[in-house]
VEXDREN-2710 file (C-alpha; in Angstrom, 1 decimal):
% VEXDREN-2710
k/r/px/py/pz
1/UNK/1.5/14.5/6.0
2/UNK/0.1/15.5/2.7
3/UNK/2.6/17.3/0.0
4/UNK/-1.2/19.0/-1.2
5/UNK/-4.6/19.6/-0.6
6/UNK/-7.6/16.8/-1.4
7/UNK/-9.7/17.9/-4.5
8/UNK/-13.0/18.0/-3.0
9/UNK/-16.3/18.4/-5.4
10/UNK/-20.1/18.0/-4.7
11/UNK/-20.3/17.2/-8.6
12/UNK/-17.3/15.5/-9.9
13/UNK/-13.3/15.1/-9.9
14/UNK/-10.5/14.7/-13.1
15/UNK/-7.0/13.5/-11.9
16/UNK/-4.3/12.9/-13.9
17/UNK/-0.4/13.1/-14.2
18/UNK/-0.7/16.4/-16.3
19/UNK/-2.4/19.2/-14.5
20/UNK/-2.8/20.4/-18.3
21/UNK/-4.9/17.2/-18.7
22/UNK/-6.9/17.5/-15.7
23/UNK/-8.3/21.1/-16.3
24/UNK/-8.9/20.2/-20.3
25/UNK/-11.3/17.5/-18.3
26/UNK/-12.5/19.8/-16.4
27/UNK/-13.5/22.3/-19.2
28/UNK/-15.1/19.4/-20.9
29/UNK/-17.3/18.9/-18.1
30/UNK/-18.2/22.4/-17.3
31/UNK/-19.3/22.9/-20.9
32/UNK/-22.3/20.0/-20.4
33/UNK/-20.3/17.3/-21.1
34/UNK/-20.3/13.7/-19.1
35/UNK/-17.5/11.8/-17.5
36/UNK/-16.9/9.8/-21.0
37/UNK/-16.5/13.2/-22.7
38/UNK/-14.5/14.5/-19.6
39/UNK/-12.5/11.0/-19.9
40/UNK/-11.7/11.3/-23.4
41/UNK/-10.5/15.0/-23.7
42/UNK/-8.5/14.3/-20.6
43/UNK/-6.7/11.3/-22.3
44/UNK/-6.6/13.2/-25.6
45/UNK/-4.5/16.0/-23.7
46/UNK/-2.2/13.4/-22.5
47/UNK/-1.4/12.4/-25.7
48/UNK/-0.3/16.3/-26.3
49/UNK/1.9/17.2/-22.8
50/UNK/2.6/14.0/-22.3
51/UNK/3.6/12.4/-25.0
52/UNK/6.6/10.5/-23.7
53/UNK/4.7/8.7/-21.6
54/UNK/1.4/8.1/-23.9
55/UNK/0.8/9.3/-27.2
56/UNK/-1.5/8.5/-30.3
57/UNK/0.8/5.4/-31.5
58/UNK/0.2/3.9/-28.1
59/UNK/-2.0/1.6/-26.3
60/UNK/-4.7/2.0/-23.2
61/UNK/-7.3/0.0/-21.1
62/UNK/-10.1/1.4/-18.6
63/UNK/-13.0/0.4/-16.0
64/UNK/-15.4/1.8/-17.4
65/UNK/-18.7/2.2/-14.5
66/UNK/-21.4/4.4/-16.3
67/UNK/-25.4/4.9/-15.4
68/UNK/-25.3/2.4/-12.5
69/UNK/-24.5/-0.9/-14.6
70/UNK/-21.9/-3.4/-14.3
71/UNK/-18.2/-2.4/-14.6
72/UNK/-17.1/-2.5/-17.9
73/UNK/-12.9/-3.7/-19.2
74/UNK/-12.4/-2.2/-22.2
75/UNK/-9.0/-3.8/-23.8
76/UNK/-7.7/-1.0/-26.7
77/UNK/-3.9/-2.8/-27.2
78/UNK/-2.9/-3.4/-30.2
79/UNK/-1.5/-6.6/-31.7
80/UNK/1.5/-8.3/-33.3
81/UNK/1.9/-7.5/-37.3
82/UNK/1.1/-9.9/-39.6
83/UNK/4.5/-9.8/-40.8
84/UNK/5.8/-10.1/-37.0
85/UNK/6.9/-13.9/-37.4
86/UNK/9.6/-15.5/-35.2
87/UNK/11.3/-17.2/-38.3
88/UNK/11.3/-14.1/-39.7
89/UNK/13.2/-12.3/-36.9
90/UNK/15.5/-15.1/-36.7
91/UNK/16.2/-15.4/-40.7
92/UNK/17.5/-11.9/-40.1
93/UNK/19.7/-13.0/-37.3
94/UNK/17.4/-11.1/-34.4
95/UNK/17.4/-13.4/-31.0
96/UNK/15.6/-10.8/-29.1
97/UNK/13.5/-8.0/-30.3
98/UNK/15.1/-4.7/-30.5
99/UNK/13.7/-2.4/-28.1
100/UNK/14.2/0.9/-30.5
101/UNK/13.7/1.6/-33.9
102/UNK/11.7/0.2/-36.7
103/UNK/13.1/-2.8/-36.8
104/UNK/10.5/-5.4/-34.5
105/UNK/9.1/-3.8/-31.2
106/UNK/6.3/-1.6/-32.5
107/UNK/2.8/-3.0/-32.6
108/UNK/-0.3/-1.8/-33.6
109/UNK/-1.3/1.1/-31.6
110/UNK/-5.2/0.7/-29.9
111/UNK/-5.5/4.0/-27.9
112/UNK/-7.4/5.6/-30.3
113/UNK/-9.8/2.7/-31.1
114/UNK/-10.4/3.3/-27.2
115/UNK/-11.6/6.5/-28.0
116/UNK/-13.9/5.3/-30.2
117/UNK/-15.6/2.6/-28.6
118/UNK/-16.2/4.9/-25.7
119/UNK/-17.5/7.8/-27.7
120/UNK/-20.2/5.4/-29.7
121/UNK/-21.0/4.2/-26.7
122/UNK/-21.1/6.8/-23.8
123/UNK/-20.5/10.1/-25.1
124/UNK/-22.8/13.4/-25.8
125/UNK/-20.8/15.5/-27.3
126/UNK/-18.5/15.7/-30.9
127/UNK/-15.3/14.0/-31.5
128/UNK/-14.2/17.8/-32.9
129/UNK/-15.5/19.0/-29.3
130/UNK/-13.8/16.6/-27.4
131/UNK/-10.6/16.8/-29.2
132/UNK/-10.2/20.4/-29.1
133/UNK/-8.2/21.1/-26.0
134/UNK/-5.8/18.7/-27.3
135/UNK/-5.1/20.3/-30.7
136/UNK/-5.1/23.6/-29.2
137/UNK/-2.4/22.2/-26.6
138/UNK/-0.4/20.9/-29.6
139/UNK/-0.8/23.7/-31.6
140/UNK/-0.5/26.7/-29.7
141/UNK/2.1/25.2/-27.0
142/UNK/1.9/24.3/-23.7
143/UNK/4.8/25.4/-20.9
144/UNK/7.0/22.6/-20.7
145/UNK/7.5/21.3/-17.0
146/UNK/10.5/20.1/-15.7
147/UNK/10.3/15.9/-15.8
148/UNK/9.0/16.7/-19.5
149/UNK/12.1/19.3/-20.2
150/UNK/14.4/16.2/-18.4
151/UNK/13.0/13.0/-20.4
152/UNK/13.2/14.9/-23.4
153/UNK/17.1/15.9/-22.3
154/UNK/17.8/11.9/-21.1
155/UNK/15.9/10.3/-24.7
156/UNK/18.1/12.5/-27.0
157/UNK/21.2/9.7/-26.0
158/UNK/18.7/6.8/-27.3
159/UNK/17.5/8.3/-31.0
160/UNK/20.3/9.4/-32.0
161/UNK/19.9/9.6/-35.6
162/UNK/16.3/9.6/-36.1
163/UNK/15.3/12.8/-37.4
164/UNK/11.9/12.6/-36.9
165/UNK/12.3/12.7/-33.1
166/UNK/14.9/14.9/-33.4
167/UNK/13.4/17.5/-35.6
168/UNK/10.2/17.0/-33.2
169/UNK/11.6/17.3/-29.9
170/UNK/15.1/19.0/-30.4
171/UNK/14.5/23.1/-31.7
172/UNK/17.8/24.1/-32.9
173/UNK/19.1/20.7/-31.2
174/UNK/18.0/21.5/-27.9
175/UNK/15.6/20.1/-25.2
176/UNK/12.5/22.7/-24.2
177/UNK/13.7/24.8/-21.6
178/UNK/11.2/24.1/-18.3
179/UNK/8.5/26.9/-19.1
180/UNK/9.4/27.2/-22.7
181/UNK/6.4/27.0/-24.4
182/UNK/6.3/23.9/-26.7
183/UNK/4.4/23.5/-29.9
184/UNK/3.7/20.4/-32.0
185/UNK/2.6/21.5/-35.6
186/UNK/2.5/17.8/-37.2
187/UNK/0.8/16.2/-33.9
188/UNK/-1.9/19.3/-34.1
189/UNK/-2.6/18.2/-37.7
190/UNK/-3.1/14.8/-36.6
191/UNK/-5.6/15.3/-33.7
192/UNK/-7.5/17.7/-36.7
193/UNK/-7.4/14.9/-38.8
194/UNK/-9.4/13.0/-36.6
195/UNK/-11.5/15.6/-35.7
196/UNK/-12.6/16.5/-38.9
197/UNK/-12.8/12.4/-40.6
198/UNK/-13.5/10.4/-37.4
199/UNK/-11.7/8.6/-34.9
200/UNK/-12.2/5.3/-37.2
201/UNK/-9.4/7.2/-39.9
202/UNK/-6.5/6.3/-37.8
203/UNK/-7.0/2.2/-38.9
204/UNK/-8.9/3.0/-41.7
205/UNK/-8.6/6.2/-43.8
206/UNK/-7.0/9.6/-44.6
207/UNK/-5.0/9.5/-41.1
208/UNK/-3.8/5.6/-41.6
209/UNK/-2.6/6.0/-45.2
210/UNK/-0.5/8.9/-43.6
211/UNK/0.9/6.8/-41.1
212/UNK/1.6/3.7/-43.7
213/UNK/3.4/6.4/-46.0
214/UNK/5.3/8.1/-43.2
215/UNK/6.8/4.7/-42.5
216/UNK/7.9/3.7/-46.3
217/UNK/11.9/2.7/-46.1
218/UNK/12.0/2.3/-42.4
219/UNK/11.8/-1.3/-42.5
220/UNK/8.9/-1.3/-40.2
221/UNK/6.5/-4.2/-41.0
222/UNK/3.4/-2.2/-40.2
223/UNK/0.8/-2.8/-43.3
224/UNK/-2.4/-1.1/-44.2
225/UNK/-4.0/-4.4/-43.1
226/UNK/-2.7/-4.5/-39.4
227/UNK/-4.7/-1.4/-39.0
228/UNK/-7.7/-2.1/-40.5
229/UNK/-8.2/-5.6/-38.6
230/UNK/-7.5/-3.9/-35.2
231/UNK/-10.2/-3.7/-32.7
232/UNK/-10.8/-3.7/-29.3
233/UNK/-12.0/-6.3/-26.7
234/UNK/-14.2/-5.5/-23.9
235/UNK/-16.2/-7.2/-21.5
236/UNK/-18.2/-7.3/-18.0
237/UNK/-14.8/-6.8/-15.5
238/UNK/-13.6/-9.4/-12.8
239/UNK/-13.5/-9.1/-9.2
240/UNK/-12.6/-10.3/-6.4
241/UNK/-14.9/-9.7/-3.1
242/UNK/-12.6/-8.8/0.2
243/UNK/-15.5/-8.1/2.8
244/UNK/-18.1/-6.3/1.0
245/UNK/-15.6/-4.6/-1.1
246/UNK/-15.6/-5.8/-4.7
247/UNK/-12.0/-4.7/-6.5
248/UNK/-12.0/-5.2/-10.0
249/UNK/-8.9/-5.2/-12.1
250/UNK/-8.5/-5.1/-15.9
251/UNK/-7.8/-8.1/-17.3
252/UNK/-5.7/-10.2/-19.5
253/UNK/-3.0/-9.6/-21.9
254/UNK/-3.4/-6.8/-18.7
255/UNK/-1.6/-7.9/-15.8
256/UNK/-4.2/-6.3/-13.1
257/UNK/-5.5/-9.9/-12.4
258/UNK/-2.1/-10.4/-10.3
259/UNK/-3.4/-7.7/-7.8
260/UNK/-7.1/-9.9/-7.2
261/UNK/-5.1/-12.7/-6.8
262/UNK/-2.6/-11.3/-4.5
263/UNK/-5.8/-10.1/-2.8
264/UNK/-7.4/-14.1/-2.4
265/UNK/-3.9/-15.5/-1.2
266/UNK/-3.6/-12.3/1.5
267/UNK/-7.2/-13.4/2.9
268/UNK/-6.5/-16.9/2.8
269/UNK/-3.8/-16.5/4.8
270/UNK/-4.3/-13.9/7.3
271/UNK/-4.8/-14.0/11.1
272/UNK/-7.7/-12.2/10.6
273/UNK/-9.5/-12.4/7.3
274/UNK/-11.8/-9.5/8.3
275/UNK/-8.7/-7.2/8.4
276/UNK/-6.4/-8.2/5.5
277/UNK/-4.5/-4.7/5.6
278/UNK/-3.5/-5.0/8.9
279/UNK/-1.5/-7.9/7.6
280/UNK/2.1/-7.4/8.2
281/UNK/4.6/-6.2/5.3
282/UNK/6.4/-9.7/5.2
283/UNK/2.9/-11.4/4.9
284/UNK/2.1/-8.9/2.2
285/UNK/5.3/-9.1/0.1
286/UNK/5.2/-12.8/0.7
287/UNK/2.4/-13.1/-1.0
288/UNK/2.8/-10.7/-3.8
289/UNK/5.6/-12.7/-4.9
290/UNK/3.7/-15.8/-5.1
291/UNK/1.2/-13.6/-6.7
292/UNK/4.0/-12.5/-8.9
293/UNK/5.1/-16.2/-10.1
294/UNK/2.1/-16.9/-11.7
295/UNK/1.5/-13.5/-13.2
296/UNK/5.1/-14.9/-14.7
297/UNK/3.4/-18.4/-16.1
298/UNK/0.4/-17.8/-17.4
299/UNK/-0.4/-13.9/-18.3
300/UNK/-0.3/-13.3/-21.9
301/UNK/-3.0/-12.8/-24.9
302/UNK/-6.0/-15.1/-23.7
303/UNK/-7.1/-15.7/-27.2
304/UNK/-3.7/-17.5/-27.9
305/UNK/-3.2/-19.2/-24.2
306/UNK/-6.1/-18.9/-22.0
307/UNK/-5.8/-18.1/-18.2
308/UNK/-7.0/-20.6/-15.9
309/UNK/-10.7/-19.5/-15.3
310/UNK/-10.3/-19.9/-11.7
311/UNK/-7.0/-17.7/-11.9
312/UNK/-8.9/-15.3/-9.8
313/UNK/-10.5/-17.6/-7.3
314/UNK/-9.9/-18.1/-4.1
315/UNK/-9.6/-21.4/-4.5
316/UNK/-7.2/-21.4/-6.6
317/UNK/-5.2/-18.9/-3.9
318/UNK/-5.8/-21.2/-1.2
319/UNK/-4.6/-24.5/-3.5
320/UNK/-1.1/-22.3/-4.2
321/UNK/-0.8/-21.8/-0.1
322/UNK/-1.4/-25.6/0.3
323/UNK/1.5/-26.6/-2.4
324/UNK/3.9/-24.2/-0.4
325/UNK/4.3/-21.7/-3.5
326/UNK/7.6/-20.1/-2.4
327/UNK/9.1/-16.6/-3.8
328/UNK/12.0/-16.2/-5.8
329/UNK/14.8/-14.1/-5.4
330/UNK/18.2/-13.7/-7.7
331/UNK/21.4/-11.8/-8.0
332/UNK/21.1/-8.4/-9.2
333/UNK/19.6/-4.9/-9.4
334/UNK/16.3/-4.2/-10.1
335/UNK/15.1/-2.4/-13.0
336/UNK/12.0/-0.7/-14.7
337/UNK/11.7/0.6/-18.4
338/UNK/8.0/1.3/-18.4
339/UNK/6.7/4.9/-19.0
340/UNK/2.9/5.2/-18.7
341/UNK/0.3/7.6/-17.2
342/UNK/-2.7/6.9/-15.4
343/UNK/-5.6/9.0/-15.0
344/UNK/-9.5/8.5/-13.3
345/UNK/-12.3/10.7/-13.0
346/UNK/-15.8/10.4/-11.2
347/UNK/-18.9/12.3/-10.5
348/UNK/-21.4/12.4/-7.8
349/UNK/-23.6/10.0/-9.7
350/UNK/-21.5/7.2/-9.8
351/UNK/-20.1/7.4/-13.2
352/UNK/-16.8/6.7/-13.0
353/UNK/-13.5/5.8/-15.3
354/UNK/-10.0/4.3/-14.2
355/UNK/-7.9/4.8/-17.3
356/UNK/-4.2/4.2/-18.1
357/UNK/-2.5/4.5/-21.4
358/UNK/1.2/4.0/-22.6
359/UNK/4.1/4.0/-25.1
360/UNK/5.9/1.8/-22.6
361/UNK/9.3/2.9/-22.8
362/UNK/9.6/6.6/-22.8
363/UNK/9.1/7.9/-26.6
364/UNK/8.2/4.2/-27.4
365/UNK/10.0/3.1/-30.0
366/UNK/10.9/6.4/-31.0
367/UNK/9.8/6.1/-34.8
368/UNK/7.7/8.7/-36.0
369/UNK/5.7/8.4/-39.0
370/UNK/6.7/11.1/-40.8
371/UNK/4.7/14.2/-40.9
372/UNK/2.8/12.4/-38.2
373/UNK/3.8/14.1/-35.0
374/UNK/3.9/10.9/-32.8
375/UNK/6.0/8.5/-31.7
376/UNK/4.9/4.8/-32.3
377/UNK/4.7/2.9/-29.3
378/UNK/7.5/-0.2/-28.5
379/UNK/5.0/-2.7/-26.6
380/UNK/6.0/-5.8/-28.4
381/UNK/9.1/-5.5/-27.1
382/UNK/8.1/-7.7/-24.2
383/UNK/7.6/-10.7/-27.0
384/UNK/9.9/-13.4/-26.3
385/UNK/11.1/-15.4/-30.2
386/UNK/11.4/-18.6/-27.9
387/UNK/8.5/-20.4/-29.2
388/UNK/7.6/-22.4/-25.8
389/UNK/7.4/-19.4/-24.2
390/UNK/3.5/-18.3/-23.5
391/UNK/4.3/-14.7/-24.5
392/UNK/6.0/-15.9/-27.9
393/UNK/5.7/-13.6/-30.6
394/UNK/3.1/-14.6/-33.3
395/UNK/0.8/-12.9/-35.9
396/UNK/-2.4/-10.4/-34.2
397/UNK/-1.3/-11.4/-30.8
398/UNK/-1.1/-9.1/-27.9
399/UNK/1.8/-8.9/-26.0
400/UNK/1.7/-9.3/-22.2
401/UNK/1.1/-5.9/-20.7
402/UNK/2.0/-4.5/-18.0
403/UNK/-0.4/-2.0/-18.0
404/UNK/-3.1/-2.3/-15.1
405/UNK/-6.5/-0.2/-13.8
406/UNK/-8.3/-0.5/-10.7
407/UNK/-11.7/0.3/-9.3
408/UNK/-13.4/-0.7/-5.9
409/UNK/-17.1/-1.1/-5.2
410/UNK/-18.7/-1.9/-1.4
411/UNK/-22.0/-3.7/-1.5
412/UNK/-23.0/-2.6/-5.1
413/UNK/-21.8/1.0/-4.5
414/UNK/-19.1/2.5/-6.6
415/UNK/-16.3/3.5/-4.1
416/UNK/-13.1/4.4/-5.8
417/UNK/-10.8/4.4/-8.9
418/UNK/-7.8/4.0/-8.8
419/UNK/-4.2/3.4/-10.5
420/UNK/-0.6/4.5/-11.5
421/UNK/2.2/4.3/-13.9
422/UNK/5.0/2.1/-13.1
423/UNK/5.7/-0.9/-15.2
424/UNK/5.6/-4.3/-13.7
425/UNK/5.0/-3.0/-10.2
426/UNK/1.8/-1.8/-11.0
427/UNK/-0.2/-4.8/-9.1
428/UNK/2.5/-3.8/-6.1
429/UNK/1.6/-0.1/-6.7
430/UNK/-2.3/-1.0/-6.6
431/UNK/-2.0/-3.3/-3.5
432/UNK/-0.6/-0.1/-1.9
433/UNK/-3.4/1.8/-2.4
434/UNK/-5.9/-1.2/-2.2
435/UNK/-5.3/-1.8/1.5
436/UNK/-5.4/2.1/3.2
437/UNK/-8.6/2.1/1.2
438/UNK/-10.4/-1.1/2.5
439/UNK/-10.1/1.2/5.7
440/UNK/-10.8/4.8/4.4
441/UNK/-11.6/6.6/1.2
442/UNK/-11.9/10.1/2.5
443/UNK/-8.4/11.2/2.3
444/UNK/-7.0/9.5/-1.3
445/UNK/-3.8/12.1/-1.2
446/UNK/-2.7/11.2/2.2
447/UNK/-2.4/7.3/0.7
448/UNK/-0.9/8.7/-2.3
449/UNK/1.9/10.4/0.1
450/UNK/2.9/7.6/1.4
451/UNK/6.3/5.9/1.1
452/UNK/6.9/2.8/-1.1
453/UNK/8.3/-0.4/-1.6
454/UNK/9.2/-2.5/-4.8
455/UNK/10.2/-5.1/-5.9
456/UNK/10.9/-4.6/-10.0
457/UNK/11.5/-7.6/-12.4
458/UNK/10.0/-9.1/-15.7
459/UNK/8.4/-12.1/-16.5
460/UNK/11.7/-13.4/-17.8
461/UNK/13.4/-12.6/-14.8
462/UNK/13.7/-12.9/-10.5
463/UNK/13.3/-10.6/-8.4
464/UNK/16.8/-8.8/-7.4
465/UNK/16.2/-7.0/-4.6
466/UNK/13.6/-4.8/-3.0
467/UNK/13.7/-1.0/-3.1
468/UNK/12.1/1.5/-0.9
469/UNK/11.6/5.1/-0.4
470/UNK/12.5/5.6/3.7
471/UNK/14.6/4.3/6.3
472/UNK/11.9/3.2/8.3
473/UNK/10.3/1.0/5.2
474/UNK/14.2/-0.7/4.3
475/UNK/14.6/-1.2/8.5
476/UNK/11.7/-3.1/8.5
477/UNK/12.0/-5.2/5.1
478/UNK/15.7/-5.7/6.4
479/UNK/14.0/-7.4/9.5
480/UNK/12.8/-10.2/7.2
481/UNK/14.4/-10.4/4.0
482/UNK/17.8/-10.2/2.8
483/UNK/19.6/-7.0/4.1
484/UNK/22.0/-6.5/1.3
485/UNK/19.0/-6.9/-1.0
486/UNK/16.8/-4.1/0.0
487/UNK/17.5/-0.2/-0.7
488/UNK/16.4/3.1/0.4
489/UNK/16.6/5.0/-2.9
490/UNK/14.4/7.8/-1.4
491/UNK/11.3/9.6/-2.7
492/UNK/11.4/8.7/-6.3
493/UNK/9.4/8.2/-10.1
494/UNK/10.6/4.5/-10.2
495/UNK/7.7/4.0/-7.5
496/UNK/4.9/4.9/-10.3
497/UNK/2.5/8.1/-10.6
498/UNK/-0.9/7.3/-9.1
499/UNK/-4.0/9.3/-8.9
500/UNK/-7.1/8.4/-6.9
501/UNK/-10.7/9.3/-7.4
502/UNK/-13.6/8.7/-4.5
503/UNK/-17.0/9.0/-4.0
504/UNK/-17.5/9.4/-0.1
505/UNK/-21.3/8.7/1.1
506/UNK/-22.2/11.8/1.8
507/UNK/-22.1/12.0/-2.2
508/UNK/-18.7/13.9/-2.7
509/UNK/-16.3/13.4/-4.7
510/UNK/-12.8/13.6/-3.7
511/UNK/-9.0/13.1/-5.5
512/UNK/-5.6/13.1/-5.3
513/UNK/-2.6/13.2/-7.4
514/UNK/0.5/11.2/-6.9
515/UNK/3.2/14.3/-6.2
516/UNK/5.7/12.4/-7.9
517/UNK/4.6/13.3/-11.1
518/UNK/3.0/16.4/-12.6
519/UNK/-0.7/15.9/-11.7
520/UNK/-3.2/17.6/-10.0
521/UNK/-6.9/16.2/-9.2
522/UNK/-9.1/18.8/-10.7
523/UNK/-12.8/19.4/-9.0
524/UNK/-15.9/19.9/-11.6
525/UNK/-16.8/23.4/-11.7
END
């Protein structure tokens, strides 16, 4: 049963978390721009109704699939500080990075170099175009919704004190009522800033001075010279072929390559490798958790510690069936920080974008620089000061991330993208959606719909236990895995925000919005 319609369109469909998000997309579009410029001003808006999810001081990655050639990964993350030294942490007695605050879990934020890259290399229009439904968003308000009124409401326990946020997000100490229209001066003056000097200010210019001066006496080791050196990565993506279908999966410091594996070990093992989703659940979770345990071992910044190159082979799936990889389980409840959005928009030509940015935890780090408007993101939180571990924190490296997008080709076609918020079960997330659509791309919202499973941990952890949204789902789990370890906890956010976005053969596009978030999927006018 669907909780709302499919967007259909004969030209082209935006769907994101935000429904404000998906019509500034829209508008884009319906003025003559492209998908890029669609893609951006979508993203943009996120950063405005959104923002403690995703924001300016954040990171993003994308599959990028424009004028019929190869499927592009575009890595905007941002690294480590120069300054960001183990001994340094540990001089100031710091065994484990503070989550909050100035004091170690803020990294560089890429998001914005994202922006660029794709402008100078896909867009028609203006930056000042582009970024005009954002500022207007920001500076004329936008009705608050409830999950924004509520995250607002649950972050004013964490930044306590930080008057930034406070001043920001608190009128006359208060959360937004839900439909109270909510303005952002400072953030509007940003996204102008950009507007009017470039997107290249942020790391470099009138916009980054503003940022390194809005910081002075925090104790944050941000310098003028982490932003400068930033840049992104991108390259031709990786797949993995399951019959004729080619899914591709951002990769590393991205943990999407857990999902092609999990893919190669489902085939190599199945009855039936023709018909990998009609596996059954306990083959499935089975094999996501061997997928999961060497996510765990070797996912981190590739220019530091470099993945296997046949990490995403199915050889190398088949070698970890032969050694009788086992899964892991441990005492305790599962648990998931991550706050992210995901969005994806295609047209009938093919040109397509799966796109996910994040602060991580909700408001990041909750710093603001002052006068700024935006949080700065807490990414490098997930840096381990253990030196032997591959994620150790060091100088300009990229934290493991677990933020993941997906897109689907069949015999050189585009097919789908797809994605959704959700922390480290994002690969779980995508392997939910993967399946139903090896079968069927025609009715995205009814897959979206659908009750999940979980089964939340770090990479410095076991998995606890397995959650679920139904009874049916934990009656069946329970039938192979631990009883008291598995948990209905009904229809919930914890199981991510996804959005799908398909191109059917008869050259229509169609989307759907996960209806556990905000989101609708917007059809092209």
């Amino acid at each position: 049963m669907r909780t709302r319609p499919n967007a259909f369109s004969a030209t082209g469909v935006v769907s994101s978390s935000s429904q404000f998000a998906s019509i500034a997309g829209a508008k884009i579009k319906a003025q003559g721009g492209n998908v890029a410029d669609a893609a951006i001003a979508t993203s943009a808006a996120l950063c405005v109704t959104q923002n403690n999810l995703c924001g300016l001081g954040g990171d993003m990655f994308a599959l990028i699939r424009m004028d019929g050639k190869e499927v592009i990964d575009l890595n905007a993350s941002g690294r480590a500080f120069e300054r960001a030294t183990i001994d340094y942490f540990k001089e100031q007695g710091i065994s484990k990075l503070p989550a909050r605050g100035p004091g170690g879990a803020i990294t560089v934020p890429g998001i914005v170099s994202g922006w660029a890259h794709i402008h100078s290399k896909y867009c028609t229009m203006e930056v000042e175009d582009l970024l005009k439904p954002a500022i207007t968003l920001a500076e004329e308000g936008f009705p608050a919704t409830q999950n924004y009124s509520e995250s607002i409401r649950v972050s004013e326990k964490v930044f306590t004190g930080m008057t930034e946020w406070n001043n920001t997000f608190l009128r006359g100490g208060k959360p937004p009522l839900p439909g109270s229209v909510f303005k952002q001066k400072d953030l509007a003056r940003s996204l102008k800033s950009l507007a009017e000097d470039g997107l290249s200010s942020f790391y470099d210019g009138n916009l980054a001075d503003r940022i390194v001066k809005g910081l002075k006496g925090t104790g944050c080791l941000l310098q003028s010279s982490d932003l400068k050196r930033h840049s992104v990565t991108y390259d031709r993506a990786r797949n993995t072929d399951i019959n004729g279908n080619k899914v591709y999966e951002t990769g590393p410091n991205s943990q999407g390559y857990t999902a092609l594996l999990w893919l190669n070990l489902l085939e190599a093992s199945a009855k039936d490798p023709a018909a990998i989703q009609e596996e059954s659940l306990s083959s499935v979770i089975e094999k996501g958790m061997i997928a999961y345990s060497q996510r765990d071992k070797y996912i981190t910044d590739p220019e530091f510690h470099p993945l296997p190159e046949s990490f995403t082979s199915k050889e190398f799936a088949r070698k970890l069936l032969e050694q009788g990889s086992k899964s892991r389980t441990a005492k305790g409840r599962a648990k998931d920080d991550g706050d992210t959005t995901y969005m994806c928009i295609s047209d009938s030509e093919a040109n397509s974008f799966s796109w996910i940015q994040s602060n991580y935890m909700g408001f990041g780090s909750g710093v603001m620089p002052a006068g700024t408007g935006f949080v700065l993101q807490n990414r490098g939180s997930y840096f381990s000061l253990d030196p032997d571990s591959h994620n150790s924190l060091a100088p300009f490296k990229r934290t493991f991330h677990t933020l993941c997008a997906g897109m689907l080709e069949n015999e050189g076609h585009f097919k789908v993208s797809f994605g959704a918020m959700g922390g480290d079960i994002q690969p779980q997330l995508h392997i939910q959606m993967i399946l139903p659509l090896l079968t069927g791309t025609s009715d995205p919202q009814e897959i979206l719909d659908r009750p999940r499973w979980a089964f939340p941990y770090t990479i410095y952890e076991k998995p606890s236990e397995i959650i679920c949204e139904s009874e049916q789902l934990r009656d069946s789990i329970s039938s192979f895995y631990n009883k008291e370890k598995v948990r209905n906890i009904g229809f919930s956010s914890l199981f991510g925000h996804g959005q799908i976005v398909a191109l059917l053969p008869e050259g229509t596009v169609v989307g759907g919005a996960d209806p556990r978030g905000d989101g609708i999927s917007m059809p092209f006018l």
